[in-house]
C-alpha positions as CSV (number, residue, x, y, z in Angstrom):
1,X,-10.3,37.1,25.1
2,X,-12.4,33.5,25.6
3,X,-10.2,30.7,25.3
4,X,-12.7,29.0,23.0
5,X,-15.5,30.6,20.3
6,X,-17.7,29.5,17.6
7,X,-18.4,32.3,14.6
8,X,-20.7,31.9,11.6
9,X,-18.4,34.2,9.4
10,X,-15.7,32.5,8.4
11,X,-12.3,33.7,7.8
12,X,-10.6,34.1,4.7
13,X,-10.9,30.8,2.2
14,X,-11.9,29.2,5.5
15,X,-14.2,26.9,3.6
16,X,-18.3,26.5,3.8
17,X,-19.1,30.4,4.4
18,X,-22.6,28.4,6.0
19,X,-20.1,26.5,8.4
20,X,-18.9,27.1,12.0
21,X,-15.3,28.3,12.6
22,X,-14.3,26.9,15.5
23,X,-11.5,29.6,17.3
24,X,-9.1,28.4,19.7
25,X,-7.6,31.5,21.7
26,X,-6.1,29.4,24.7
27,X,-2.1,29.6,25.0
28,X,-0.5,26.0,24.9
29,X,3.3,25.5,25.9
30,X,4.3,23.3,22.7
31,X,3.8,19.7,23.7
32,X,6.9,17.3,22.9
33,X,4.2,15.1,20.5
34,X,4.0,18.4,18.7
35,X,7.5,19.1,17.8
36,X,7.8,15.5,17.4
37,X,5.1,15.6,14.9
38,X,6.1,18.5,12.9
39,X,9.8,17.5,12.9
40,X,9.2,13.8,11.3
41,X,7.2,15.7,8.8
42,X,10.2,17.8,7.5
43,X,12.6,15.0,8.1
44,X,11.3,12.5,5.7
45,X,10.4,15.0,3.0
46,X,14.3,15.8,3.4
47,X,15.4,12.2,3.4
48,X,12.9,11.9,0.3
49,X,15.0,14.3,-1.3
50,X,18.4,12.4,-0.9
51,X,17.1,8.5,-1.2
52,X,15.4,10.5,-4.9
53,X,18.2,12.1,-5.6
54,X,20.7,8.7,-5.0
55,X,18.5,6.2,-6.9
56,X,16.4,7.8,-9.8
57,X,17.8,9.6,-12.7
58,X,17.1,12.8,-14.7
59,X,14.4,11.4,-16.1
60,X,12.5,10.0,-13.3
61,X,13.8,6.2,-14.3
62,X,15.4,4.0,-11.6
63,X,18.5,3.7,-11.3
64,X,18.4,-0.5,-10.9
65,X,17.8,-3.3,-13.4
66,X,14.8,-3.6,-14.6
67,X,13.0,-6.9,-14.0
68,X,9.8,-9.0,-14.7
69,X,8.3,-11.0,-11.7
70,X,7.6,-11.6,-8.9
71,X,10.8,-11.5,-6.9
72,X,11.7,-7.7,-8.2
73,X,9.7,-7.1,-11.0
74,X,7.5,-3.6,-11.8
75,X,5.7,-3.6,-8.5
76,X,9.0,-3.4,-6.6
77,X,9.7,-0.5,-8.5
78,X,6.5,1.5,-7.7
79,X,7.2,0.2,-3.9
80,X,10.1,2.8,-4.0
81,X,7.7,5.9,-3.9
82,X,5.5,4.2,-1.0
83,X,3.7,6.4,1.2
84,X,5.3,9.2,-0.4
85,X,1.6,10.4,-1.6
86,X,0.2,9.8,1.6
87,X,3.1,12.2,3.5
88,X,2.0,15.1,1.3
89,X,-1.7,14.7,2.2
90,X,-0.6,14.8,5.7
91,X,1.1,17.7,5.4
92,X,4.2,17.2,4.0
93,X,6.5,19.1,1.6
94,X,5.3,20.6,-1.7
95,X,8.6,18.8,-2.9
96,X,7.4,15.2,-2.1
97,X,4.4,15.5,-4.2
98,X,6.6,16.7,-7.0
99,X,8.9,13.7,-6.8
100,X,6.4,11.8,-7.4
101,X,5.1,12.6,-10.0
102,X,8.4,12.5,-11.8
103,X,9.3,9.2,-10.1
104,X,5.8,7.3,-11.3
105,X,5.8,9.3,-15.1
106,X,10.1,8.1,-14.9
107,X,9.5,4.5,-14.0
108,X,6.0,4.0,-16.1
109,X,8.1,5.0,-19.3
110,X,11.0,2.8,-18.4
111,X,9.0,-0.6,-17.3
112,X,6.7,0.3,-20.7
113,X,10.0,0.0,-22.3
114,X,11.6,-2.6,-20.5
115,X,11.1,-5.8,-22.3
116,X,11.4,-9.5,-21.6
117,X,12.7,-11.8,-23.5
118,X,11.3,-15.2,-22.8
119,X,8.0,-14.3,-20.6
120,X,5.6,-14.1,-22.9
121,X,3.6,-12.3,-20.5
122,X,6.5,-8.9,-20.9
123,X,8.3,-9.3,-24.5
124,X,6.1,-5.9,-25.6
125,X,6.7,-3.9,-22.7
126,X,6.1,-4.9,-18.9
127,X,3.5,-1.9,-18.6
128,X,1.0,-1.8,-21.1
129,X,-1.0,1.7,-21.1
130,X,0.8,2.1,-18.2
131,X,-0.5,-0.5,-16.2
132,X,0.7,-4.3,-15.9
133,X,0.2,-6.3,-18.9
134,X,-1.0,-9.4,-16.8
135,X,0.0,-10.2,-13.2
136,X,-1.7,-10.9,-9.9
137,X,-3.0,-8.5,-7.4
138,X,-0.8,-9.4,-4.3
139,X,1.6,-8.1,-7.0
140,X,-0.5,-5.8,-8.4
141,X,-1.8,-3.8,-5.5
142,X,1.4,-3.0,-4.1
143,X,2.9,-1.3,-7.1
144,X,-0.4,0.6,-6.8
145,X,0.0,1.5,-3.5
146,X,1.5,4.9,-3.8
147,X,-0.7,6.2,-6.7
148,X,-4.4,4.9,-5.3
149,X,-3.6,7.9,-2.5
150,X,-2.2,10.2,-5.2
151,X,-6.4,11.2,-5.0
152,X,-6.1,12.4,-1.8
153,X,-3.0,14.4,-2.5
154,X,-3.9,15.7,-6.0
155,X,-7.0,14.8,-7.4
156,X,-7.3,17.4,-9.9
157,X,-4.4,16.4,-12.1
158,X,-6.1,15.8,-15.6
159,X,-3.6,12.1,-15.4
160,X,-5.1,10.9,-12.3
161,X,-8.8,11.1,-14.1
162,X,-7.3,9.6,-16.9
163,X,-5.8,6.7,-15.3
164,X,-8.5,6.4,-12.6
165,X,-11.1,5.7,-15.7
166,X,-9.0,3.9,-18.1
167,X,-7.4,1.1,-15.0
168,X,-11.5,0.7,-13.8
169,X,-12.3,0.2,-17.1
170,X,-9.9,-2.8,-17.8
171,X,-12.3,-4.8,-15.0
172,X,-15.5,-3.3,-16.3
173,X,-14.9,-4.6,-19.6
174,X,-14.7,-0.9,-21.1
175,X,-11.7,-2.0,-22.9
176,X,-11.8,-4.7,-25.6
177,X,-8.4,-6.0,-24.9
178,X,-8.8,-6.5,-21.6
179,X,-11.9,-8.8,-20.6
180,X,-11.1,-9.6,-17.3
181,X,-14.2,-10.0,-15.6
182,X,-16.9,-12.2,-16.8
183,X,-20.6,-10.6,-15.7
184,X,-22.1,-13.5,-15.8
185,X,-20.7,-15.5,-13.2
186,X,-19.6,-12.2,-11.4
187,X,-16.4,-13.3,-11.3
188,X,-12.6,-12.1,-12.8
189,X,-11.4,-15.0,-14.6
190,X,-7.6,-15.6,-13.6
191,X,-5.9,-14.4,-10.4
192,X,-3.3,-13.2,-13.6
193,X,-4.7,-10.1,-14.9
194,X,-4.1,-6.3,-16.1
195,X,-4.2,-4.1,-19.2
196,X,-3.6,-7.2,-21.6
197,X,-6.3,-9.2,-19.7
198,X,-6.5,-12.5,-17.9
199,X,-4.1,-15.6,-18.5
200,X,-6.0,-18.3,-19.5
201,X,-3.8,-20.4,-18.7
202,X,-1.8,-22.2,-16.0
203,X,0.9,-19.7,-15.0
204,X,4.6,-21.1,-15.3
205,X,7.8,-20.8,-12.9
206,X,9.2,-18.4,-15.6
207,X,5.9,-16.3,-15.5
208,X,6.8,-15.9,-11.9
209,X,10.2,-15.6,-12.0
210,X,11.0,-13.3,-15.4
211,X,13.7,-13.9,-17.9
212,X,17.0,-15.4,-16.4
213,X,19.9,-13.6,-14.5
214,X,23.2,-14.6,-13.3
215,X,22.6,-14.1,-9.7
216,X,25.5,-15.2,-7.0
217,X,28.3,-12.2,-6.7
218,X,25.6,-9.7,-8.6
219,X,22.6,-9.6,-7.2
220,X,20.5,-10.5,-3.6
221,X,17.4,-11.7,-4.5
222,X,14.6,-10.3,-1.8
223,X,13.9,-14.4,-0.9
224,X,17.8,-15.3,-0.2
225,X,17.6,-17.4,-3.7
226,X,21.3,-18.2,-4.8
227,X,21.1,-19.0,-8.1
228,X,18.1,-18.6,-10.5
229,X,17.8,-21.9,-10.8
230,X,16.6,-21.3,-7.2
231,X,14.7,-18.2,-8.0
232,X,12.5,-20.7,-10.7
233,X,12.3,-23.5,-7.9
234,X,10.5,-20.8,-5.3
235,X,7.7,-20.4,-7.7
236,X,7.5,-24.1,-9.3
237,X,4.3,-24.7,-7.2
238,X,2.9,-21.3,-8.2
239,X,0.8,-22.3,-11.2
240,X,-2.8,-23.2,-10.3
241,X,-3.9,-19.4,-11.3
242,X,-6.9,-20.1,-13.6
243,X,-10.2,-19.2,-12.3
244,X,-11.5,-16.0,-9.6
245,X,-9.3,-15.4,-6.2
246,X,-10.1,-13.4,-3.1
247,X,-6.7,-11.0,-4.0
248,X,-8.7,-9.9,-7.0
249,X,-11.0,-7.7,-4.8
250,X,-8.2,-5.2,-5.1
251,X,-9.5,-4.2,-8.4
252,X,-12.7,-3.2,-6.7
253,X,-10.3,0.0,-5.6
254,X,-9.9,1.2,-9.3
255,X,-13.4,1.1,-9.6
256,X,-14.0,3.2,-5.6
257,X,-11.4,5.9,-6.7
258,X,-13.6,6.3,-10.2
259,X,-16.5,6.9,-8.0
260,X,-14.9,9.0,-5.1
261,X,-13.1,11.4,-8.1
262,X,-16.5,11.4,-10.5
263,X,-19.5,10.4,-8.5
264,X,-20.5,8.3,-11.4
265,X,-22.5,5.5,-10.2
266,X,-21.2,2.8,-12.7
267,X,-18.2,2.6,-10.7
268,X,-20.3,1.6,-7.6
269,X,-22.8,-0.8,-9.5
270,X,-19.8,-2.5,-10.2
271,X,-17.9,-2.2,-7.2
272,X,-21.0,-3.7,-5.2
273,X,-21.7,-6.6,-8.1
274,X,-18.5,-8.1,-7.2
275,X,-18.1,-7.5,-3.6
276,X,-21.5,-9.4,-3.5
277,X,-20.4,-11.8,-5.4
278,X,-17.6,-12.7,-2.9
279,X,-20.5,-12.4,-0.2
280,X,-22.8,-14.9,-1.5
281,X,-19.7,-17.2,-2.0
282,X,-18.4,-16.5,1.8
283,X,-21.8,-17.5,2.8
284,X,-22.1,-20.7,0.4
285,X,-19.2,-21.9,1.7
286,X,-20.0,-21.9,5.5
287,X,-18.8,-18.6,5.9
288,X,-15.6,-19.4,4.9
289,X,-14.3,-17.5,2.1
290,X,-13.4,-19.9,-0.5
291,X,-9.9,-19.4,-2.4
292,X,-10.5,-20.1,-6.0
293,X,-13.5,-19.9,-8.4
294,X,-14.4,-21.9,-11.3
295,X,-14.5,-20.0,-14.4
296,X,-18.3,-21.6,-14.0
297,X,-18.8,-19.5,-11.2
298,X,-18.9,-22.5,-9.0
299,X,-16.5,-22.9,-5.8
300,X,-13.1,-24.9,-6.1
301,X,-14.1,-25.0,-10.0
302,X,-10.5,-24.7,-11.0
303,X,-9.0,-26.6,-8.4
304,X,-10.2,-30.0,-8.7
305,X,-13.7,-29.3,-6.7
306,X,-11.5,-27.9,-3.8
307,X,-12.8,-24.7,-2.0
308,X,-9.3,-24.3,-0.4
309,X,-7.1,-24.9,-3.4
310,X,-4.8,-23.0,-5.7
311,X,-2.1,-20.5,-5.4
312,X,-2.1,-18.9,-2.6
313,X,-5.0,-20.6,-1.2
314,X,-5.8,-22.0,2.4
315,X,-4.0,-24.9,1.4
316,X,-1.1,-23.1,-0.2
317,X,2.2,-24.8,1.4
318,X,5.4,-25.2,-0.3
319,X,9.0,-25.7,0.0
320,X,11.9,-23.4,0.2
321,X,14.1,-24.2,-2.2
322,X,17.5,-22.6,-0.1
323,X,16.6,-24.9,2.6
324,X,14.0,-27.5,2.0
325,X,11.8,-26.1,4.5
326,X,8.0,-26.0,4.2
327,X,6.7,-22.8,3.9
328,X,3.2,-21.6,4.3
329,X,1.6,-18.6,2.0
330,X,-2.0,-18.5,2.3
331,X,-2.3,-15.2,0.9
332,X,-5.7,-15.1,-0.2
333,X,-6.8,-14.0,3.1
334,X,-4.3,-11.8,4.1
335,X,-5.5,-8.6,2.0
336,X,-8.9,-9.2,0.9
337,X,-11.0,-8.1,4.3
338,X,-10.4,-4.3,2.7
339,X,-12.6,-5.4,-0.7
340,X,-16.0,-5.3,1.8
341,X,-14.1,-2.0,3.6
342,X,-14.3,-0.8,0.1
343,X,-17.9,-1.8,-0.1
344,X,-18.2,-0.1,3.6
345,X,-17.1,2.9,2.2
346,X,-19.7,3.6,-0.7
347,X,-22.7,2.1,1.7
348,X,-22.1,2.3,5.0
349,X,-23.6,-1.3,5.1
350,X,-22.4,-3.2,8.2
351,X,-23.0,-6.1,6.9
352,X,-20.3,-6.3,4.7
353,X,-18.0,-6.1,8.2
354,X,-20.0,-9.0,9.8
355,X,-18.9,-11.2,7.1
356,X,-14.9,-10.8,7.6
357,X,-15.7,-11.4,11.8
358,X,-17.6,-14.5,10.9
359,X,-14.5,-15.7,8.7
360,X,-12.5,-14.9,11.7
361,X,-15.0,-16.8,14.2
362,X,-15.1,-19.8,11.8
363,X,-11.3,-20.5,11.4
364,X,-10.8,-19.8,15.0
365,X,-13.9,-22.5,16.2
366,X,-11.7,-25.1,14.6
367,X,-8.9,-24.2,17.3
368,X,-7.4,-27.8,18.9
369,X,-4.9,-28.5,22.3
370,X,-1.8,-29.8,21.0
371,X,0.5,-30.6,23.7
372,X,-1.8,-29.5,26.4
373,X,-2.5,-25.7,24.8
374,X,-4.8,-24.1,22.5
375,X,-3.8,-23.7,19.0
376,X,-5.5,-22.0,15.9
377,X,-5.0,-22.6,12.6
378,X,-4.5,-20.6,9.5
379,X,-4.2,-23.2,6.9
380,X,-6.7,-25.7,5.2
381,X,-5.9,-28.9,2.9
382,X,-6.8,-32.1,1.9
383,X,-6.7,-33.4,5.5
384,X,-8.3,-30.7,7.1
385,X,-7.0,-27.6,9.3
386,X,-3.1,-27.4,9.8
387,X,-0.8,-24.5,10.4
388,X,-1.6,-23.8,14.1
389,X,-0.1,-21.3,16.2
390,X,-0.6,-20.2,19.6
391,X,-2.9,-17.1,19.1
392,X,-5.9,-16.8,17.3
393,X,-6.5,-16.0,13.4
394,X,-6.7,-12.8,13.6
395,X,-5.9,-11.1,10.0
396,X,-8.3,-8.6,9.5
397,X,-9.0,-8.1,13.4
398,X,-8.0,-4.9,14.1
399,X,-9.9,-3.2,10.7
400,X,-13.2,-5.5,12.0
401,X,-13.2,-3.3,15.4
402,X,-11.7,-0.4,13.6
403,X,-14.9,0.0,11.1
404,X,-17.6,-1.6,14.5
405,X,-16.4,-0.1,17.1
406,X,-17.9,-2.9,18.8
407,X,-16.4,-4.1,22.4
408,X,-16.4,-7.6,21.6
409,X,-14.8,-6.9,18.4
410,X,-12.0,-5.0,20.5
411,X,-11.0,-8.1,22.4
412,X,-9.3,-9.4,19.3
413,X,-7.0,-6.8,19.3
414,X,-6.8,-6.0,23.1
415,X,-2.7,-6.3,22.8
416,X,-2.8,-3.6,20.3
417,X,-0.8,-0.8,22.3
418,X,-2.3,2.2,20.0
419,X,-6.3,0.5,20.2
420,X,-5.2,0.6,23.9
421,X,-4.0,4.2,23.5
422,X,-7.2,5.5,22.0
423,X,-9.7,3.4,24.7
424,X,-7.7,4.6,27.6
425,X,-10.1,6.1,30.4
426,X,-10.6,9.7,30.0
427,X,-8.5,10.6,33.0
428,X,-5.8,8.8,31.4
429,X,-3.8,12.0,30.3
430,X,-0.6,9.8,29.7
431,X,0.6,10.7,25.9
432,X,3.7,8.1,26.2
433,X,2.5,6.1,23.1
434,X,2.2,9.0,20.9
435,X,5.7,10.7,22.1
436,X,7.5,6.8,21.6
437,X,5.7,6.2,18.6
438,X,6.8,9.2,16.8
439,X,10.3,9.1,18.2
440,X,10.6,5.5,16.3
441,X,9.9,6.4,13.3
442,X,12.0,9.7,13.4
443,X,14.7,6.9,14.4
444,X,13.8,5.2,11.4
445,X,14.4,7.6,9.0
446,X,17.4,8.8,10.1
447,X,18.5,4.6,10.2
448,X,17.3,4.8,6.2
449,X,19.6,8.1,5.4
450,X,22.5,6.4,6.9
451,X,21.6,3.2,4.7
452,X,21.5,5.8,1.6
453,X,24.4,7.2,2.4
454,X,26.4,3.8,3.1
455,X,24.9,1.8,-0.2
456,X,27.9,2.1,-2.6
457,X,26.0,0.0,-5.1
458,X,26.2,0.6,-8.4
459,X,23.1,0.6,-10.6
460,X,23.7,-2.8,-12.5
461,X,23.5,-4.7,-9.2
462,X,21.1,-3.4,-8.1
463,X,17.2,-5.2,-8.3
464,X,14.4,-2.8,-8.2
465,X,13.3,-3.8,-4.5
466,X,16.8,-3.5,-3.4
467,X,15.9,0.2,-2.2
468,X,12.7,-0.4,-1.2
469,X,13.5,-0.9,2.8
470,X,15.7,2.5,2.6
471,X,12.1,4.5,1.8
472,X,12.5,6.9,4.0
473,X,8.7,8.0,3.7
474,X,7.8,5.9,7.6
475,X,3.9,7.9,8.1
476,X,3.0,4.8,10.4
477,X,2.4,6.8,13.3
478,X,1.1,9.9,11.6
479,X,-1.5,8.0,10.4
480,X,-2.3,6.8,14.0
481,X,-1.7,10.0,15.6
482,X,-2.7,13.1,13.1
483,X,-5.8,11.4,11.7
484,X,-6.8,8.3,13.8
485,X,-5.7,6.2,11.1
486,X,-4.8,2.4,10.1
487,X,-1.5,2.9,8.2
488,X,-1.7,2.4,4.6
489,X,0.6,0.4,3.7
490,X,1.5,-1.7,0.6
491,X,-2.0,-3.6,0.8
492,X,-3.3,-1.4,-2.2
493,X,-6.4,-0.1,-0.8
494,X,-8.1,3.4,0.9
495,X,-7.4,5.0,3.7
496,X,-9.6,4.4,6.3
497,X,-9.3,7.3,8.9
498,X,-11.4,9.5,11.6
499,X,-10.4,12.8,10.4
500,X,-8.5,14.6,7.8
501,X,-7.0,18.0,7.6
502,X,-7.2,20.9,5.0
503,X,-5.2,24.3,4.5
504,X,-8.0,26.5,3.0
505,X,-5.2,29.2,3.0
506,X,-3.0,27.3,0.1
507,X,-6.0,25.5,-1.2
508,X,-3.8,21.7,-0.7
509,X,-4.5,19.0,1.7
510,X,-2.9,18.5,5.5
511,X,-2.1,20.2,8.4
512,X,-0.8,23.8,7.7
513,X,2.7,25.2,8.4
514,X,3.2,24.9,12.2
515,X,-0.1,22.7,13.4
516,X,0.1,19.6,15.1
517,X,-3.1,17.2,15.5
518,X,-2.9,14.2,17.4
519,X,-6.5,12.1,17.9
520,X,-6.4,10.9,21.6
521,X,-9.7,8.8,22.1
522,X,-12.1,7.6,19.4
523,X,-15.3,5.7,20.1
524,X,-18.4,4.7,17.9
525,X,-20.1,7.9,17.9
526,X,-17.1,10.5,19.5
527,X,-13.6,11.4,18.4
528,X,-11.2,13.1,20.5
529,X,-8.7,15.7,18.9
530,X,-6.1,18.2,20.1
531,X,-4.7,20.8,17.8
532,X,-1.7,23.3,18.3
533,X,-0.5,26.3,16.3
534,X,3.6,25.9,17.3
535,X,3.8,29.5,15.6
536,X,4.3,32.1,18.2
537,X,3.4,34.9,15.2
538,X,1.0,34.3,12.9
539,X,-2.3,32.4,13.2
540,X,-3.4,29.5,11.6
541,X,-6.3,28.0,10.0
542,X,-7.2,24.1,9.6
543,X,-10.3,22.7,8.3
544,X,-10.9,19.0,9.8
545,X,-12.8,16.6,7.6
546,X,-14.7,13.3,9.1
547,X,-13.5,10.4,7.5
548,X,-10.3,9.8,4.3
549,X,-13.3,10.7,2.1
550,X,-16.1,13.0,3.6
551,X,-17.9,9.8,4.9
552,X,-18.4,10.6,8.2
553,X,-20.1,13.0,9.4
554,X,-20.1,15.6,12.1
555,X,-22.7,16.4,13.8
556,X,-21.6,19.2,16.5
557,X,-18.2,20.0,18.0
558,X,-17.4,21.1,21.5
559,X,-14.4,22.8,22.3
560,X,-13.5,25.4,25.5
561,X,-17.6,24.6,26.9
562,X,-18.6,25.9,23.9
563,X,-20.7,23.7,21.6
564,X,-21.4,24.2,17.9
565,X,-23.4,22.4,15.5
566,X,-21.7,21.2,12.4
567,X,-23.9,19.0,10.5
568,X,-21.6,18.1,7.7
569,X,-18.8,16.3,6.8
570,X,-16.0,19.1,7.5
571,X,-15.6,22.5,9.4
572,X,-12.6,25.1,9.8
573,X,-11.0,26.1,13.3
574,X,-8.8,28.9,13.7
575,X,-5.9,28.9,16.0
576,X,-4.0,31.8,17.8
577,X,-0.6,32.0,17.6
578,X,0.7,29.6,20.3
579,X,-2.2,28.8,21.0
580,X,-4.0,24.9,21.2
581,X,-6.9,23.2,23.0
582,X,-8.6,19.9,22.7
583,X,-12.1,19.5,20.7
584,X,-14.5,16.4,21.3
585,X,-16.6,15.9,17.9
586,X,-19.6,14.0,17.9
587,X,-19.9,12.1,14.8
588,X,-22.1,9.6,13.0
589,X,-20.1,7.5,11.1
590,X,-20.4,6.0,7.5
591,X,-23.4,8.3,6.5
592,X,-22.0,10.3,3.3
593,X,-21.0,8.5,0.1
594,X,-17.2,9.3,-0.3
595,X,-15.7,12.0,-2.2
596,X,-12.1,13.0,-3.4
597,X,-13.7,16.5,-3.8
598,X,-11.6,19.4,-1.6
599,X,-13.7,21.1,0.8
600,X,-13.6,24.3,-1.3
601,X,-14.9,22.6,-4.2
């Protein structure tokens, strides 16, 4: 038997019948990243289980206080299924996709119920066709977090289309209560926003904060507030919210997910519109993304002329209230690279990576020596550049090189230790990283049962994000490892991966019972994968997809010395029992416009 063959008859529901199956014949002793792999896929969908089980109730509702703001308000609450999507499309248990789903349908009943008393922004219901009735998308995205990835777990369900419509439509001004985007001057008109549309008005402390609590011997505020006197004081400065700001190129993900699930190309029209609004404004401004818009479309128009102003602007500094320290929260740049990854996605168009590295150039060029050494700043006010640290601005760096590829783009994230894992030399056989790296997270999970099983809070002292860091869903690695991946997150945005997997046997996404992937090198053009069938029985088949969403595509794979052209954006491989080998796929990246469709569809 050859250790390695390519067929053009494809096994059972093995995908494309016009496609290569790749089959791998060659035994493999398992490798410890293998059963590493494997076992922190079944140990976080049992953890899952038990953190589910401890803090939601029959119904799917949490079992907390629920909140407005932006302390531990809705967002936090969505925050407690994070990731949990993702695990299933990685492979994980049938059972963490159907926690989920009860989980969101549970908690968008109760925070549609769940009124406020003296926010205005609440006192109908803090969801509002089950989506926030007005809030901002630092806020906004990571309550989203979870569900933007439920398409590539289950994109079928007749919900998700639903939702995936109805949430795009609130910024494409498909629904006449919510106008928040003016087409006009291209721009959304409040950084407060949602399914009520935009606050057209200055946003108050209480907007922030939600209706008051008695705090001290109850609850722990997230922030370490003591009082909510102290909980109003953190977000007394937090009001300047009138106008367009770089956070709100999270909505631009409604509108990709409407076009990866449909293929309709309003979704993309619109998508692009304001992505290339944000462009020309980038550009305008010196190639420095600017941090509020006039509702005149103009630059600083709702901040007294001032390019760097409002909340959570460049010049965003304010003090703690606990301890009268100054605190800097420049948000505006710390998510909003992935709105031109979005625009990436759908075009393949570099240019929309060039302008994040110039942003990163331009802030770094203003570097100084204070005290003999280089500093670089990350701030911007009325007296210039301030905030300076010892190493470069860098937010943003490692997705720059991730979607380039480009040496000089890699020196930015040199320090990295899994960019240096994937650029090691190709004698460089040392899997250390990937061993350690799944071992921590296994280490985490088992730290978050403990947590679980320890908490002896009851639910009336209990804030929604007071669970949040006992998540045991921890796919950091995986997404590294399985699919050459940056790790989600709670950014709100796509995945942005190499490769993802298929089982064409149970027609679901991820690896299949018993395979382990792990991506060892990746380069512009070349990706460099190992799979392993741990079953010593049964064989198994996996089909590998280039790219989150069929964006990247693969031109030939060579596994064993044999070399098959692909020429397409997936193709199946079928593994021996106990058997594994390493396949080098040659790939042209960027060239397909994405799609949530399943390989068998």
């Amino acid at each position: 038997m050859s250790k390695a063959s390519v067929s053009r008859q494809p096994h059972a529901n093995a995908g494309n019948p016009k496609q290569p199956v790749v089959e791998i014949n060659s035994s493999m002793p398992p490798p410890h990243w293998a059963l590493l792999e494997r076992d922190l896929l079944k140990a976080q969908a049992d953890a899952i289980d038990v953190f589910y089980q401890k803090y939601f109730d029959e119904r799917g509702y949490l079992l907390c206080v629920p909140r407005w703001g932006g302390n531990d308000g809705p967002d936090d609450a969505g925050e407690n299924m994070l990731n949990w999507t993702m695990l299933y499309a990685l492979g994980g248990h049938q059972r963490v996709l159907e926690l989920f789903h009860k989980g969101w349908e549970g908690h968008l009943r109760q925070y549609t119920e769940a009124k406020t008393v003296e926010v205005p922004l609440g006192r109908e219901g803090m969801y509002y066709k089950e989506f926030p009735t007005t809030f901002d998308w630092f806020h906004i995205g990571e309550w989203l977090s979870p569900y933007i990835l439920l398409g590539l777990a289950d994109p079928s369900g007749s919900d998700f289309k639903r939702r995936t419509s109805r949430y795009a439509g609130f910024y494409m001004n498909e629904d006449p209560m919510a106008r928040n985007y003016d087409p006009g001057h291209k721009i959304i008109r409040s950084m407060f926003n949602g399914s009520h549309g935009p606050l057209m008005r200055k946003a108050t402390a209480l907007d922030w904060a939600g209706d008051p609590i008695e705090v001290e011997g109850r609850f722990s505020p997230g922030h370490g507030e003591r009082t909510f006197k102290e909980m109003l004081a953190h977000f007394k400065d937090y009001t300047e919210t009138l106008g367009d700001h770089p956070l709100n190129l999270g909505a631009t993900t409604l509108a990709f997910n409407g076009y990866a699930l449909t293929g309709d190309a309003k979704y993309r029209d619109w998508c692009l519109e304001y992505v290339d609004a944000w462009v020309a404004r980038t550009n305008e401004n010196g190639g420095i993304m600017p941090s509020n818009i006039g509702l005149d479309g103009k630059i600083g128009g709702a901040a007294d002329g001032k390019w760097y102003g409002g909340c959570y602007g460049w010049g965003f500094s304010v003090v703690v209230p606990q301890t009268g320290e100054i605190a800097h929260r420049p948000a505006c740049y710390s998510r909003s690279f992935y709105g031109f990854g979005n625009a990436l996605l759908m075009t393949g168009d570099t240019r929309y990576v060039d302008v994040w590295r110039g942003v990163i150039e331009k802030v770094n060029a203003n570097a100084r020596k204070i005290r003999g050494k280089l500093a670089y700043p990350r701030s911007f006010g009325d007296e210039g550049w301030y905030n300076f640290r010892p190493t470069p601005f860098d937010d943003g760096a490692l997705e720059v090189y991730y979607w380039s590829m480009k040496p000089e783009d890699q020196e930015r994230v040199a320090s990295d230790p899994w960019i240096s894992f994937i650029n090691r030399p190709a004698q460089n056989t040392d899997l250390t990283y990937a061993v350690e790296s799944l071992q921590k997270d296994l280490s985490d999970v088992r730290d978050r049962v403990q947590g679980i099983l320890k908490d002896d809070t009851s639910p009336d002292t209990r804030m929604s994000d007071d669970m949040n860091p006992l998540n045991p869903a921890a796919i950091d690695a995986l997404n590294r490892l399985m699919l050459g991946g940056i790790p989600t997150g709670r950014v709100g945005f796509p995945l942005h991966a190499r490769l993802r997997y298929f089982d064409p046997v149970r027609r679901r996404p991820g690896v299949p019972d018993d395979v382990a992937a792990l991506v060892e090198r990746m380069s512009a053009d070349e990706t460099e994968l190992t799979l392993v069938n741990l079953d010593q029985v049964r064989a198994r088949t996996v089909i590998v997809q280039g790219g989150a969403y069929g964006e990247h595509e693969i031109s030939r794979v060579a596994v064993g010395g044999v070399t098959s052209t692909v020429d397409g954006h997936h193709f199946a491989v079928r593994i021996a029992p106990g058997c594994g080998a390493r396949l080098k796929l040659h790939m042209r990246r960027y060239v397909n416009q994405p799609t949530l469709a399943m390989p068998w569809d």
